[in-house]
Backbone and ligand atoms as CSV (ligand in chain L), in Angstrom:
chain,resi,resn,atom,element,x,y,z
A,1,UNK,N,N,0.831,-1.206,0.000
A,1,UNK,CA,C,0.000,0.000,0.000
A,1,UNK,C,C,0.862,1.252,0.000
A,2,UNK,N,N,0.013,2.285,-0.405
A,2,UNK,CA,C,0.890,3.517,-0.729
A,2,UNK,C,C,0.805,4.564,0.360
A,3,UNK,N,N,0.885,4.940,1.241
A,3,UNK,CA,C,0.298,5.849,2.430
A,3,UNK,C,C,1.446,6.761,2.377
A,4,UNK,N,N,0.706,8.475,2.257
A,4,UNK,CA,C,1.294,9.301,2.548
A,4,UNK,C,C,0.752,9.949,3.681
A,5,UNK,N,N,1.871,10.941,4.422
A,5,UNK,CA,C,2.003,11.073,5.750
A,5,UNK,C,C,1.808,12.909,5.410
A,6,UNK,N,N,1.179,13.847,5.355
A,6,UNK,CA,C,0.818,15.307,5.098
A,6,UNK,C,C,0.617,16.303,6.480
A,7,UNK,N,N,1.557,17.064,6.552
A,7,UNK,CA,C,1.418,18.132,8.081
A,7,UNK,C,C,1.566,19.311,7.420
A,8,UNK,N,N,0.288,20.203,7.985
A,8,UNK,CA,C,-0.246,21.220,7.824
A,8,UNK,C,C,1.719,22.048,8.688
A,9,UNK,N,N,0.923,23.593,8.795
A,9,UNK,CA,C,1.620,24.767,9.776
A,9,UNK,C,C,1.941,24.551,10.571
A,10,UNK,N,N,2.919,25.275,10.784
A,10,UNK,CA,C,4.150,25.298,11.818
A,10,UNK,C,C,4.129,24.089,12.904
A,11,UNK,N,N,3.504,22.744,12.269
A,11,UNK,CA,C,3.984,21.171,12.670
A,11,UNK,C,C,5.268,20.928,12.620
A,12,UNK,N,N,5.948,22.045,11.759
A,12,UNK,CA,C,7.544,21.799,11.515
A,12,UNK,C,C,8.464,22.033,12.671
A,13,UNK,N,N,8.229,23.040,12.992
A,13,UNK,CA,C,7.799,23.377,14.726
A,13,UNK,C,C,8.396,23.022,16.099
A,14,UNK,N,N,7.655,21.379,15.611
A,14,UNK,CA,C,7.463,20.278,16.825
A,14,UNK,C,C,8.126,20.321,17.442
A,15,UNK,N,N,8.201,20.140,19.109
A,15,UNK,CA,C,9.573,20.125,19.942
A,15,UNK,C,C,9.904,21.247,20.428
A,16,UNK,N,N,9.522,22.374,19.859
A,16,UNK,CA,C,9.653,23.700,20.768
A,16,UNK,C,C,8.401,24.367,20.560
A,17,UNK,N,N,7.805,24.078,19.720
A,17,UNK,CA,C,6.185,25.006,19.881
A,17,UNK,C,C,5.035,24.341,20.968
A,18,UNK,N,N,4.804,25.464,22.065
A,18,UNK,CA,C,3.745,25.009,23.223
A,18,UNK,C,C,4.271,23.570,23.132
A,19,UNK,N,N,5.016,23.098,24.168
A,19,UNK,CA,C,5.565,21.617,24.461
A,19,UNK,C,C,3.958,20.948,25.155
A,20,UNK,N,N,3.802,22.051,26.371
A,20,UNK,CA,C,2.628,21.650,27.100
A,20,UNK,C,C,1.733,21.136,25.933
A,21,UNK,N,N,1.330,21.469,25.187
A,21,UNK,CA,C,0.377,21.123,24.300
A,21,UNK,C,C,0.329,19.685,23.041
A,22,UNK,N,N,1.730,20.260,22.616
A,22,UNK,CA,C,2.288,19.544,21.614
A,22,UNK,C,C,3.242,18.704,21.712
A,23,UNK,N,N,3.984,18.278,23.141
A,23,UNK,CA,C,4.847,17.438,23.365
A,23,UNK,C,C,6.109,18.156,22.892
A,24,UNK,N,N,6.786,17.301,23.075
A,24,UNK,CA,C,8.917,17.621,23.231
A,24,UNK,C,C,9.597,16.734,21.836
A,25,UNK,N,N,8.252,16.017,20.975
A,25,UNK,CA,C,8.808,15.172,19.942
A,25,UNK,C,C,8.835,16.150,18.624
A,26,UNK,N,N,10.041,16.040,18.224
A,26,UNK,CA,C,9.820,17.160,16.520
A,26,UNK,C,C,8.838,16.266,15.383
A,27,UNK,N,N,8.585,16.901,14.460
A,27,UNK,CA,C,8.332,16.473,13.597
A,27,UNK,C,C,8.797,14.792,13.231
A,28,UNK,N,N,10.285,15.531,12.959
A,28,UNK,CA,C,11.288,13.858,12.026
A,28,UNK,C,C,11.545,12.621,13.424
A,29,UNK,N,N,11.034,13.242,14.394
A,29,UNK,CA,C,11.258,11.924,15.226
A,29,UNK,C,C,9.733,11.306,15.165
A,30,UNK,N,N,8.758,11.901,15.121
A,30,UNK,CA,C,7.467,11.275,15.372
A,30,UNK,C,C,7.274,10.617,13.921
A,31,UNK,N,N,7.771,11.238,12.561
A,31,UNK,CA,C,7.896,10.533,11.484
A,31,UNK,C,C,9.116,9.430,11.467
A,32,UNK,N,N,9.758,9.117,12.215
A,32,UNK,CA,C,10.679,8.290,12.052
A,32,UNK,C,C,9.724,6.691,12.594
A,33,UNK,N,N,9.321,7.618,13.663
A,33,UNK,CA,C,8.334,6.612,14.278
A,33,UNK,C,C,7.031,5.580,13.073
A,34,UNK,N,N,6.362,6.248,12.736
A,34,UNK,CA,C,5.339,5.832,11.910
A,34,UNK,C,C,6.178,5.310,10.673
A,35,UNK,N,N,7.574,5.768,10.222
A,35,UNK,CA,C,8.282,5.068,9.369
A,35,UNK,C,C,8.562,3.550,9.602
A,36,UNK,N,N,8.690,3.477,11.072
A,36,UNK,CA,C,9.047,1.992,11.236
A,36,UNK,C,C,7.876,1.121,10.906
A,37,UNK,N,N,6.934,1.459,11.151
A,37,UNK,CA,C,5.922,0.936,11.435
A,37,UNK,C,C,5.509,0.530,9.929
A,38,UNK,N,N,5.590,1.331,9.145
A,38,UNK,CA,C,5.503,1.790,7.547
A,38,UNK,C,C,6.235,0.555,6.741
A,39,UNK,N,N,7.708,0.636,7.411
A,39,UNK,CA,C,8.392,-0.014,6.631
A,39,UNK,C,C,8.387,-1.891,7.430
A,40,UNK,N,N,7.861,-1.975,8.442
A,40,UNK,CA,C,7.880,-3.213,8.966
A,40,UNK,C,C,6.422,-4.436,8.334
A,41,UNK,N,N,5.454,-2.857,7.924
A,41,UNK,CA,C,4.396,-4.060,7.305
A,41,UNK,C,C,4.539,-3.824,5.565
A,42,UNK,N,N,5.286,-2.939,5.096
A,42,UNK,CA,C,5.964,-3.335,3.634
A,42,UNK,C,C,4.873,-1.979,2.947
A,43,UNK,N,N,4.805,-0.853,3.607
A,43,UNK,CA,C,4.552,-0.091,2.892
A,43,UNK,C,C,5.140,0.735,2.195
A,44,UNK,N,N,4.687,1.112,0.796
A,44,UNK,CA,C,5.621,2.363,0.413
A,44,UNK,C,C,4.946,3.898,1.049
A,45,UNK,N,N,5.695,4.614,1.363
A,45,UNK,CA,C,5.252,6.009,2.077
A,45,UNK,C,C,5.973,7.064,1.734
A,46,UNK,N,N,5.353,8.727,1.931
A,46,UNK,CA,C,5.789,9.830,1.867
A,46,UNK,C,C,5.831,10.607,2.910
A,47,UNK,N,N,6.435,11.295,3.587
A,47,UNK,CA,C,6.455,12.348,4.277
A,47,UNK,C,C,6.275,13.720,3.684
A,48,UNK,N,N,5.303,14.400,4.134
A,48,UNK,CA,C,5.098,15.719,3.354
A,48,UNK,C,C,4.791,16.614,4.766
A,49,UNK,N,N,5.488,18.121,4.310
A,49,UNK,CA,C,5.147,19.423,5.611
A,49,UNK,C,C,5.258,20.830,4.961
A,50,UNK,N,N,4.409,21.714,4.912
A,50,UNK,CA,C,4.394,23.275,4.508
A,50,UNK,C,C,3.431,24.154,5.224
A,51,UNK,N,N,4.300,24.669,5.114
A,51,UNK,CA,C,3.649,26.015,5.702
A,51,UNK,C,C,2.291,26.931,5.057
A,52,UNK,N,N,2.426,26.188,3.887
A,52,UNK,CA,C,1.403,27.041,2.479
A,52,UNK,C,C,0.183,25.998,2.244
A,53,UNK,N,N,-1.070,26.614,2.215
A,53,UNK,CA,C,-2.017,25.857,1.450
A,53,UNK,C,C,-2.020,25.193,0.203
A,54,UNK,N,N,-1.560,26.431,-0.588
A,54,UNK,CA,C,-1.581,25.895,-1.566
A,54,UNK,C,C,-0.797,24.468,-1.912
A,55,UNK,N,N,0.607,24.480,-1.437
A,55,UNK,CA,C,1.493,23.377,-1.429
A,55,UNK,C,C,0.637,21.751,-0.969
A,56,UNK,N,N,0.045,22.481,0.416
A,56,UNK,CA,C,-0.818,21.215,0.659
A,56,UNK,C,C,-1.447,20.865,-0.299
A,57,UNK,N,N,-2.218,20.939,-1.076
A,57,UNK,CA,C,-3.187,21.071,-2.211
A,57,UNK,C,C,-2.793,20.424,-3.554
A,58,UNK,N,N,-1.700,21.137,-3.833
A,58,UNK,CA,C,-0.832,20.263,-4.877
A,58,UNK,C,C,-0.809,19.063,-4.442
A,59,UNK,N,N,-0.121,19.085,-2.553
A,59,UNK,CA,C,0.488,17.603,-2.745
A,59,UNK,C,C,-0.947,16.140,-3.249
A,60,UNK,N,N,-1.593,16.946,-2.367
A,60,UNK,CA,C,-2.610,16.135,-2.095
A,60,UNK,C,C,-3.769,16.015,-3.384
A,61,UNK,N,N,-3.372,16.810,-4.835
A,61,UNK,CA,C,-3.865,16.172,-5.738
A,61,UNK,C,C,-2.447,15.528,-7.081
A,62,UNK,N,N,-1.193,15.632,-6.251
A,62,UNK,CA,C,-0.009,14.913,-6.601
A,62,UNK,C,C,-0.670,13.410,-6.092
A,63,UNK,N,N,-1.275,13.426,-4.855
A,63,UNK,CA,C,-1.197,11.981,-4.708
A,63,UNK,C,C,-2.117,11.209,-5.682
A,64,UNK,N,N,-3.311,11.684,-5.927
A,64,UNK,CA,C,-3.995,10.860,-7.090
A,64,UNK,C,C,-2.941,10.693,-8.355
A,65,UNK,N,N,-2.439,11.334,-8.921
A,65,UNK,CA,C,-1.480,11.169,-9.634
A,65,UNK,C,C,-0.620,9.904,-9.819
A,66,UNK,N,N,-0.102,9.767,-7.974
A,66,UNK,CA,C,0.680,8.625,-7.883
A,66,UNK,C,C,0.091,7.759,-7.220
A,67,UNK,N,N,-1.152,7.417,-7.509
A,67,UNK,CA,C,-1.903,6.023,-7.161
A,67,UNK,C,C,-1.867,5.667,-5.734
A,68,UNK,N,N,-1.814,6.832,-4.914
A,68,UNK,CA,C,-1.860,6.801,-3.255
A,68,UNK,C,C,-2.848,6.084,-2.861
A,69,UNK,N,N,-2.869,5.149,-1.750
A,69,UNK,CA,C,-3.881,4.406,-1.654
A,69,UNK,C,C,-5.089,5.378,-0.136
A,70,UNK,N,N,-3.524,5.696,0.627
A,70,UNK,CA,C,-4.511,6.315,1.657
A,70,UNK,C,C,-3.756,7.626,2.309
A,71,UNK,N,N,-4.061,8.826,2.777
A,71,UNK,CA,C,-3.949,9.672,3.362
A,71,UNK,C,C,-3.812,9.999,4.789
A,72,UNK,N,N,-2.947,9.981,5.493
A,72,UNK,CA,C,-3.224,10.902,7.217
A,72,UNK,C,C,-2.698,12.498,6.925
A,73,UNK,N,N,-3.183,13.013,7.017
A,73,UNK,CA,C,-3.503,14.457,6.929
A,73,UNK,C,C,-3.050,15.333,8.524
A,74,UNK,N,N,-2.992,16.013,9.041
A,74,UNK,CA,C,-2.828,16.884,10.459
A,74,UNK,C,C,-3.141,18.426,9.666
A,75,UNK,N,N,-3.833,18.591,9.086
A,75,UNK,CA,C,-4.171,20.314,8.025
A,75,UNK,C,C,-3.968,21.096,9.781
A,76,UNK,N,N,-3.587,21.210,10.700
A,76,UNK,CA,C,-3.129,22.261,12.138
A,76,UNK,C,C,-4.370,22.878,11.216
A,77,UNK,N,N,-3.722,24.665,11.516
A,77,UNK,CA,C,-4.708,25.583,11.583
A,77,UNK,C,C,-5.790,25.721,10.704
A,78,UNK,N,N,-4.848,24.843,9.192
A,78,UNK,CA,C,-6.182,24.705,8.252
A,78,UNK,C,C,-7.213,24.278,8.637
A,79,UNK,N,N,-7.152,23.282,9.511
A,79,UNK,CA,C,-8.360,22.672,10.087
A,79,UNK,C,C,-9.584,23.065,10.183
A,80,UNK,N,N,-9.776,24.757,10.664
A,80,UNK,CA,C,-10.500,25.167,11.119
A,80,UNK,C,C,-11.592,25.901,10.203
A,81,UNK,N,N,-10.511,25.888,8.943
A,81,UNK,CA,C,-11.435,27.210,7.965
A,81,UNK,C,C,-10.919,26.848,6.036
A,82,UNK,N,N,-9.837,25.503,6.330
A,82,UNK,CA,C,-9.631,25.599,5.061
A,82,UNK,C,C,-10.610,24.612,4.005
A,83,UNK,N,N,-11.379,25.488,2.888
A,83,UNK,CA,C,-12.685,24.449,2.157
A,83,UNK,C,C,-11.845,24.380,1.843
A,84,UNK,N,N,-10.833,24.877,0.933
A,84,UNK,CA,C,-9.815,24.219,-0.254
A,84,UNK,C,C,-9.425,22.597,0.037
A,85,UNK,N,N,-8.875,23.222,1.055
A,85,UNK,CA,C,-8.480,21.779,1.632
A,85,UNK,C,C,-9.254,20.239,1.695
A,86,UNK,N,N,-10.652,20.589,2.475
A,86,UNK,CA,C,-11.328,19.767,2.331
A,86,UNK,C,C,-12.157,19.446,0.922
A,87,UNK,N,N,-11.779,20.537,-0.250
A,87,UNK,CA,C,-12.498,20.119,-1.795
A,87,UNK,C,C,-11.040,19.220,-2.073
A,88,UNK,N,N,-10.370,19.520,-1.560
A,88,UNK,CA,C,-8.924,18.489,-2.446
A,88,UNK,C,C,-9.287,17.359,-1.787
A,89,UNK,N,N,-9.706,16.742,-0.527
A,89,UNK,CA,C,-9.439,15.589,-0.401
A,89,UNK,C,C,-10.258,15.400,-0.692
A,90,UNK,N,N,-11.841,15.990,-1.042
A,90,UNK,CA,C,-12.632,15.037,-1.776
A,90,UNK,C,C,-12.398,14.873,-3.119
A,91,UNK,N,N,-11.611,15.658,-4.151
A,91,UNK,CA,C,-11.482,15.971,-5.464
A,91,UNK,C,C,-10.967,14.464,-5.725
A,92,UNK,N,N,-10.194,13.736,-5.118
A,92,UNK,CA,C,-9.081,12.993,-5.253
A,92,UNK,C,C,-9.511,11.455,-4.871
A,93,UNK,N,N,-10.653,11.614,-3.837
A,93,UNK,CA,C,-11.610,10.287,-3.152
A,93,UNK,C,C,-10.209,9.126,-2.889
A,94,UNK,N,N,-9.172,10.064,-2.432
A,94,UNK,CA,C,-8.503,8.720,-1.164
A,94,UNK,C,C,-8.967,8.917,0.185
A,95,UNK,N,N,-9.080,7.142,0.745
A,95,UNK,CA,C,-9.584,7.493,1.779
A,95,UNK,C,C,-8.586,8.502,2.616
A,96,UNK,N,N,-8.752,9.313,3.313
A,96,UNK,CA,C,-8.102,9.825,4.470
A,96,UNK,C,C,-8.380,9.858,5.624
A,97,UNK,N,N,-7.239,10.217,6.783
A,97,UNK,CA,C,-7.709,10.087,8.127
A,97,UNK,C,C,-7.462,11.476,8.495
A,98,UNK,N,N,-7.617,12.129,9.391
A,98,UNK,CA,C,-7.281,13.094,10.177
A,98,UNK,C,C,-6.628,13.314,11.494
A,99,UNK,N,N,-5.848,13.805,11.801
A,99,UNK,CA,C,-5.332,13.558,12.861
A,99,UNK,C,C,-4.870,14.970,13.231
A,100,UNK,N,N,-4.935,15.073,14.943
A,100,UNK,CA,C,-4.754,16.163,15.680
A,100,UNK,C,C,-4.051,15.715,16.904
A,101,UNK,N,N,-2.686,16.068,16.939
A,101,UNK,CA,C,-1.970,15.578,18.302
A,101,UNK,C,C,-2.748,16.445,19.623
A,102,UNK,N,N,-3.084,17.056,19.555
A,102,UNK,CA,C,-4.061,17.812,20.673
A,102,UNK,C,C,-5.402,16.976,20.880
A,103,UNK,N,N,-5.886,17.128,21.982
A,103,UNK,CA,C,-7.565,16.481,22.109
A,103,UNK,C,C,-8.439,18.575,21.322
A,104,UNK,N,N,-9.159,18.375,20.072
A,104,UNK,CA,C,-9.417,19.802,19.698
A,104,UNK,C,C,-10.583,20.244,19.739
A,105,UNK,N,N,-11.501,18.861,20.248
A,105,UNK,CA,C,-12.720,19.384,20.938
A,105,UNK,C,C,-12.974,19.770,22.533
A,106,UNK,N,N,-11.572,19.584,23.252
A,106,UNK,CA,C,-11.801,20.792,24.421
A,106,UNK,C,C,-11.103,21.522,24.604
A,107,UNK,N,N,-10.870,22.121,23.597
A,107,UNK,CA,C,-9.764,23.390,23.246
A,107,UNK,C,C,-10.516,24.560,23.298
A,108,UNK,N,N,-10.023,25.674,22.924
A,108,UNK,CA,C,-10.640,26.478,22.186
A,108,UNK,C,C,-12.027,27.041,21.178
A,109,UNK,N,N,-12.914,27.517,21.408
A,109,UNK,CA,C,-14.262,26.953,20.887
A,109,UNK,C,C,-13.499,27.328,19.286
A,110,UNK,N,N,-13.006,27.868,18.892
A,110,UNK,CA,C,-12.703,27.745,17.124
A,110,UNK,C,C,-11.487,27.192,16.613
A,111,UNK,N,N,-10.889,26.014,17.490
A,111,UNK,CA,C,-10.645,24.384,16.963
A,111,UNK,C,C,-11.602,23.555,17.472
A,112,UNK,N,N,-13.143,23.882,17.859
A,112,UNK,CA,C,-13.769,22.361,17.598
A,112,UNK,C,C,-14.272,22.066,16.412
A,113,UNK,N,N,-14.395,23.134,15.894
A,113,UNK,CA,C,-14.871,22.786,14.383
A,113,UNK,C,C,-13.882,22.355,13.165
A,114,UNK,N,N,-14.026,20.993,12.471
A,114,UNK,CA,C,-13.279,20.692,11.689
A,114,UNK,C,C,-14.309,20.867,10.428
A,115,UNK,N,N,-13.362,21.636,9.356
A,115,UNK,CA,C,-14.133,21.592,7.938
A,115,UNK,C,C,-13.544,20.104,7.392
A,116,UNK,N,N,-12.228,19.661,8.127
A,116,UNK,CA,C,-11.861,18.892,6.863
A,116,UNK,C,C,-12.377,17.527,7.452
A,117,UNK,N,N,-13.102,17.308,8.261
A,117,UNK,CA,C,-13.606,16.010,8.827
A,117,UNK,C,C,-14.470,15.557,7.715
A,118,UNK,N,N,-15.527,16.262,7.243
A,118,UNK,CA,C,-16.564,15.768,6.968
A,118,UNK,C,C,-15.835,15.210,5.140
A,119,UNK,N,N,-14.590,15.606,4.819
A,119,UNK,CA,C,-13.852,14.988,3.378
A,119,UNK,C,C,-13.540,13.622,3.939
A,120,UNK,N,N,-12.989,12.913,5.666
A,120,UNK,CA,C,-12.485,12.243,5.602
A,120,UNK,C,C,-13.276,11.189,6.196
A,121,UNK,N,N,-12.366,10.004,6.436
A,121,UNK,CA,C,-13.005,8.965,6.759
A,121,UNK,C,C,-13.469,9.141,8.054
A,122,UNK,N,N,-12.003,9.430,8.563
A,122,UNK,CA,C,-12.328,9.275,10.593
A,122,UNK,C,C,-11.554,10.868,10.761
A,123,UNK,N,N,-11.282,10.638,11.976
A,123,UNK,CA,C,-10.795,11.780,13.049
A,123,UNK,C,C,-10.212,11.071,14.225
A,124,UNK,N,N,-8.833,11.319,14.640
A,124,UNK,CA,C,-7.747,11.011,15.333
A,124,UNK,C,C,-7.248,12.380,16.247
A,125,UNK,N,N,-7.584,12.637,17.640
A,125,UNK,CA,C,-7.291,13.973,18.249
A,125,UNK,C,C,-7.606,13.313,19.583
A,126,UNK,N,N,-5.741,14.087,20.183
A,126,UNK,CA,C,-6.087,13.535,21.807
A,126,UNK,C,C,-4.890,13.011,22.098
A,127,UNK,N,N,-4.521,11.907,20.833
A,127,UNK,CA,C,-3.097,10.767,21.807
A,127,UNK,C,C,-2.079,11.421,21.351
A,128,UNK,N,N,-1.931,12.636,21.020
A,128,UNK,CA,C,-0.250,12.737,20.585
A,128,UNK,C,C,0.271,11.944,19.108
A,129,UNK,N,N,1.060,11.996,19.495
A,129,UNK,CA,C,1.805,11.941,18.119
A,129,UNK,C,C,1.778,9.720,17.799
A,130,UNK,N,N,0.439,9.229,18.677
A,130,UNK,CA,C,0.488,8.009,18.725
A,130,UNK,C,C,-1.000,8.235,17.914
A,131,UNK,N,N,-1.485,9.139,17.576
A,131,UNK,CA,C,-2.485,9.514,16.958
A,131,UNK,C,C,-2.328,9.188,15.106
A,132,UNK,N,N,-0.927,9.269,15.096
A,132,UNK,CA,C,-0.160,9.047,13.501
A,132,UNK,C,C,-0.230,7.606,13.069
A,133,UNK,N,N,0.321,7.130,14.315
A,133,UNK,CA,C,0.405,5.378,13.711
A,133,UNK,C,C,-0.925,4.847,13.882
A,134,UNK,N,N,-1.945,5.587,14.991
A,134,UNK,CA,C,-3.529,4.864,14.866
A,134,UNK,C,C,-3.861,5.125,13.269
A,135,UNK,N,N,-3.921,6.278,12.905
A,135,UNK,CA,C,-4.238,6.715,11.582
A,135,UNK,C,C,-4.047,5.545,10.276
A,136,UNK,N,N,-2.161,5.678,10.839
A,136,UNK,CA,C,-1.528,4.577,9.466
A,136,UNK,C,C,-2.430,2.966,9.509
A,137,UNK,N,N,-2.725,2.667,10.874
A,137,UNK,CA,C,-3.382,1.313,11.317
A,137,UNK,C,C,-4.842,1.330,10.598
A,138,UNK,N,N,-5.145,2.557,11.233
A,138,UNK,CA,C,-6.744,2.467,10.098
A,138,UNK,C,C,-6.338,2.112,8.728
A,139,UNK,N,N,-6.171,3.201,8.247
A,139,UNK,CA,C,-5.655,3.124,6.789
A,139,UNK,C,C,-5.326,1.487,6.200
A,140,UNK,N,N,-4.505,1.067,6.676
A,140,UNK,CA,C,-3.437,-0.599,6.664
A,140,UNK,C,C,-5.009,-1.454,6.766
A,141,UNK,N,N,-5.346,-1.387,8.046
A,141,UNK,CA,C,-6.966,-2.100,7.776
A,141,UNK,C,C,-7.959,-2.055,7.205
A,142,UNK,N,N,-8.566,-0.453,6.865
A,142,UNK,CA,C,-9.489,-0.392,5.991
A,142,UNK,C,C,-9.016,-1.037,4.787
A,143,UNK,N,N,-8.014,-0.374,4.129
A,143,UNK,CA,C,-7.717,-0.160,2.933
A,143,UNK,C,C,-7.412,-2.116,2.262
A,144,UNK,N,N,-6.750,-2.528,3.099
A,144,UNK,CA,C,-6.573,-4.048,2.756
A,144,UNK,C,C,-7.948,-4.891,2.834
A,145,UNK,N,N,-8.765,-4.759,3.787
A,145,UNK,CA,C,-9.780,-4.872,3.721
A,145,UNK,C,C,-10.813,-4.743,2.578
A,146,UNK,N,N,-10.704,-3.956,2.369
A,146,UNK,CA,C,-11.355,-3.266,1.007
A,146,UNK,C,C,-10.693,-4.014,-0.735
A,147,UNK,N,N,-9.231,-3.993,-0.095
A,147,UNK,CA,C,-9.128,-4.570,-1.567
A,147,UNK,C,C,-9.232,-6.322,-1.241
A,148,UNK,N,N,-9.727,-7.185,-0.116
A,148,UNK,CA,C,-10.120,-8.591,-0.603
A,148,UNK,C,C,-11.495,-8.650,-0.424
A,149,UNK,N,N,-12.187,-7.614,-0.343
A,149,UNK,CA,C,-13.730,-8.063,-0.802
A,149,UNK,C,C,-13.322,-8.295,-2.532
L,1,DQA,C1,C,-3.380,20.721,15.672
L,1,DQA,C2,C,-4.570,21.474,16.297
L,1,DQA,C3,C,-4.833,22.764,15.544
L,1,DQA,O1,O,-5.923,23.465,16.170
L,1,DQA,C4,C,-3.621,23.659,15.587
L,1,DQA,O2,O,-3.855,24.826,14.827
L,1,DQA,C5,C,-2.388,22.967,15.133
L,1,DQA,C6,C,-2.153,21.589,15.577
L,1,DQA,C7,C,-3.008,19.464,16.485
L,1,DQA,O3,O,-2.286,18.640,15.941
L,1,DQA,O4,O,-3.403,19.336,17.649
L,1,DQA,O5,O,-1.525,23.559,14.504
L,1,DQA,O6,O,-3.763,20.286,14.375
């Protein structure tokens, strides 16, 4: 299977932005993490991170392109307000997951609202950066699932 790995804003960050919030793990260590995991059940994978919508957008109609099977997404602040975002992942109909290392429904009342939920399959918010490999696990199950019916 093909699973790419997509982080919204200043996710790049990781490790010194609000620790309280976001933990002490950067980015490339929490992706190193879900890499193992990636590469132990024989997936091929991407790591993708920008700061720009638009970039997100490309990538994420790059992935139809390259026959991506499934998506985990973290769109951070896009979350809250980007349609673009959520017309690309439907433009493209891979499944995707969502994921939020924060719990973002008792946050702030304007991160409980996700636009890009209703493009994806599920929603992942709460465990930290163990929120990535639940994601990749969905994905690995749905998606195999799906192709032996
Ligand atoms: C986040 C939650 C968003 O509200 C925030 O803007 C982020 C990170 C999370 O992973 O908890 O940048 O997506």
């Amino acid at each position: 299977m093909k699973i790419w790995i997509i982080n919204g804003p200043n996710l790049n960050l990781l490790g010194t932005r609000e620790p309280d919030i976001y933990g002490t793990e950067t980015l490339d260590a929490i992706n190193r993490r879900v890499q193992d995991y990636l590469i132990k059940h024989g997936h091929i994978y991407e790591f993708f991170q920008s700061n720009s919508e638009g970039q997100l957008i490309d990538k994420i109609q790059e992935a139809y392109e390259e026959n991506v099977d499934g998506i985990v997404i973290n769109p951070a602040a896009y979350t809250h307000y980007s349609y673009a975002i959520h017309d690309a992942i439907k433009s493209v109909s891979i499944p995707a997951v969502e994921v939020h290392l924060s719990a973002i429904h008792s946050r702030e009342d304007f991160r409980k609202q996700s636009v890009i939920a209703p493009a994806c399959m599920g929603q992942i918010s709460g465990f930290g950066a163990t929120g990535y490999l639940l994601a990749v696990q969905a994905l690995d199950t749905i998606v195999s699932e799906r192709n032996t019916l």
